[in-house]
C-alpha positions as MATLAB code, in Angstrom:
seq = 'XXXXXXXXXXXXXXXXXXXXXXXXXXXXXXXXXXXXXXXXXXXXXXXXXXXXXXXXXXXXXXXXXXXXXXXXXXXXXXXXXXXXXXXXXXXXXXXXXXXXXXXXXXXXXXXXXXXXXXXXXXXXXXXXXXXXXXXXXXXX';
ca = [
      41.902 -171.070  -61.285;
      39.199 -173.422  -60.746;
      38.397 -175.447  -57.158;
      40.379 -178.110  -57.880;
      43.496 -176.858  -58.773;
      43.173 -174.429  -56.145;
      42.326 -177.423  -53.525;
      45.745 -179.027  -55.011;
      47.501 -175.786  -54.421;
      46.823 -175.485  -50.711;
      47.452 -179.475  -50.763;
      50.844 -178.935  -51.955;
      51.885 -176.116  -49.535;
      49.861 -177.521  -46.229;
      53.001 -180.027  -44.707;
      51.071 -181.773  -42.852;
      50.746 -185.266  -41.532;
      47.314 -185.070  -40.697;
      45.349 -184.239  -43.302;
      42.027 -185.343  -41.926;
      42.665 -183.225  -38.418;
      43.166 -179.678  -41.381;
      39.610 -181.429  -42.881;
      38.058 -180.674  -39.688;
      39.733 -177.465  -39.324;
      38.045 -176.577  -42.515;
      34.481 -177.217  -41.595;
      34.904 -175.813  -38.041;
      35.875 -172.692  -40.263;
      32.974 -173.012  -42.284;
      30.534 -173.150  -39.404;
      32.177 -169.791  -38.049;
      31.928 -168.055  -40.928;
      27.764 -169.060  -41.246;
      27.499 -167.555  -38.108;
      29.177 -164.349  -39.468;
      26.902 -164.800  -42.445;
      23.750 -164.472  -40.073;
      25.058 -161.958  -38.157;
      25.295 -159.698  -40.835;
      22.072 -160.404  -42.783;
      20.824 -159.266  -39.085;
      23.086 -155.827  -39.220;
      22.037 -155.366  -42.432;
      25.571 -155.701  -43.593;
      25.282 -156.606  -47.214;
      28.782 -156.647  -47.947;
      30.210 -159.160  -45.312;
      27.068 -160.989  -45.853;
      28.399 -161.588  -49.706;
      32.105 -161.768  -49.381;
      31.677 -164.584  -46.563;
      28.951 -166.392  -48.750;
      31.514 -166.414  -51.134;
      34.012 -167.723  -49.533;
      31.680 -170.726  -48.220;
      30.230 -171.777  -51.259;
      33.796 -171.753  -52.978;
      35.364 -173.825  -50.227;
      32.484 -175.825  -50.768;
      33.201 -176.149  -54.099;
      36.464 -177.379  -53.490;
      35.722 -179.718  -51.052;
      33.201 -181.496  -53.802;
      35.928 -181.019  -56.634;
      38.578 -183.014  -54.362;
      35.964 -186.391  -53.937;
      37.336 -189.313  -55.308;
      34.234 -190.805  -56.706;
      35.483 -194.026  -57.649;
      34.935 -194.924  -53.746;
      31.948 -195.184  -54.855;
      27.967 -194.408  -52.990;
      29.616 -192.085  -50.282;
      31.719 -189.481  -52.447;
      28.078 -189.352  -54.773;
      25.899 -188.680  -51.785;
      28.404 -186.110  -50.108;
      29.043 -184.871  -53.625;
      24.743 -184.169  -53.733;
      24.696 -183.047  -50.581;
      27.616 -180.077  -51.513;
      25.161 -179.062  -54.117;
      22.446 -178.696  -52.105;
      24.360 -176.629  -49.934;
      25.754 -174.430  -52.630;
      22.428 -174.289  -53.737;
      20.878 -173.198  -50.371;
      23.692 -170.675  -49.509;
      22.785 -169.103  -52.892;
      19.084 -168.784  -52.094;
      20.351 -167.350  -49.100;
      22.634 -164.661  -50.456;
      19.481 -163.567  -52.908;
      16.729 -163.531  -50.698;
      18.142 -163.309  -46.758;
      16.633 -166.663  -45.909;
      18.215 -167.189  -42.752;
      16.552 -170.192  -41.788;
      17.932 -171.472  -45.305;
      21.522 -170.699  -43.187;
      20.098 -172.224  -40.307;
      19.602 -175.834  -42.235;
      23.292 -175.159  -43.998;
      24.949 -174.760  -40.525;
      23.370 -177.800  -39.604;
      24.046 -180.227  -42.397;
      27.332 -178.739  -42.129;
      27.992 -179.516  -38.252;
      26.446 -182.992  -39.099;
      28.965 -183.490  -42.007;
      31.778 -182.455  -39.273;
      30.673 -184.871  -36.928;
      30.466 -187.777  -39.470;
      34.448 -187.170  -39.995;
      34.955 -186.808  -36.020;
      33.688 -189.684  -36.053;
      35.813 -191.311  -38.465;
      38.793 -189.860  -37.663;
      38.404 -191.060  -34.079;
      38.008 -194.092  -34.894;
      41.089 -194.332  -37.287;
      43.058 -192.920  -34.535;
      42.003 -195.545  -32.436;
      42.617 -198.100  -34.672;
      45.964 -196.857  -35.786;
      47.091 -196.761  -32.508;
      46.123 -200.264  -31.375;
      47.926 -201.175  -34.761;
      51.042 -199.273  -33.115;
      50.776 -200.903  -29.997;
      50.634 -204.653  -31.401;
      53.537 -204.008  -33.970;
      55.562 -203.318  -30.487;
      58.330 -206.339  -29.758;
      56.531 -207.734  -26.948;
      59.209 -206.713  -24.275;
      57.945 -202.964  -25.509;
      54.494 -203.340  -24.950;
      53.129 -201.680  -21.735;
];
């Protein structure tokens, strides 16, 4: 199964409203699972260090398989910016470059806190959308 039928997969079978709040979830995962990453380069734990580099570079996969680039410059740039990663995660899984992790976590966490940002903001606006659809004897 390739990354984007196995994104559409979990798409189908997550029932939930708020798919940007799971988004999150998923990067919050990711960064945990970075920090196992480094813990076990430093134990010397070769195994865990490759089954949880797998996992993050094929979650990163499907996260750049599900961009709709026809939004144009942002899908493209994340879309580069997933490569780089998968790029860098792979440099680290040959060669133990854990300051290579180090710059992955952090484009990562920055990634997360573009969407925070985002999704915040939708919220907000959503909700004063809410609020002004009211009948004004509703509004509080």
């Amino acid at each position: 199964m390739n990354p984007y039928e196995a994104y559409h997969n979990v798409e189908r079978s997550v029932n939930i409203d708020d798919k940007p709040k799971v988004l999150l979830k998923v990067y919050q995962i990711l960064l945990e699972k970075l920090e196992i990453v480094k813990y076990a380069i430093e134990k010397k734990d070769y195994l865990v260090k490759d089954r949880e580099l797998s996992k993050i570079t094929t979650a990163i996969e499907i996260l750049d398989s599900s961009l709709d680039h026809s939004y144009g410059e942002i899908p493209r740039n994340l879309s580069s910016l997933y490569n780089y990663l998968i790029r860098r995660l792979r440099n680290v899984q040959f060669n133990l470059d854990v300051k290579g992790l180090d710059e992955c976590k952090s484009l990562l966490a920055k990634i997360k806190e573009g969407f925070e940002g985002a999704y915040e903001k939708e919220k907000r606006k959503q909700s004063h959308q809410e609020q002004t659809a009211r009948p004004s004897f509703l509004k509080i």
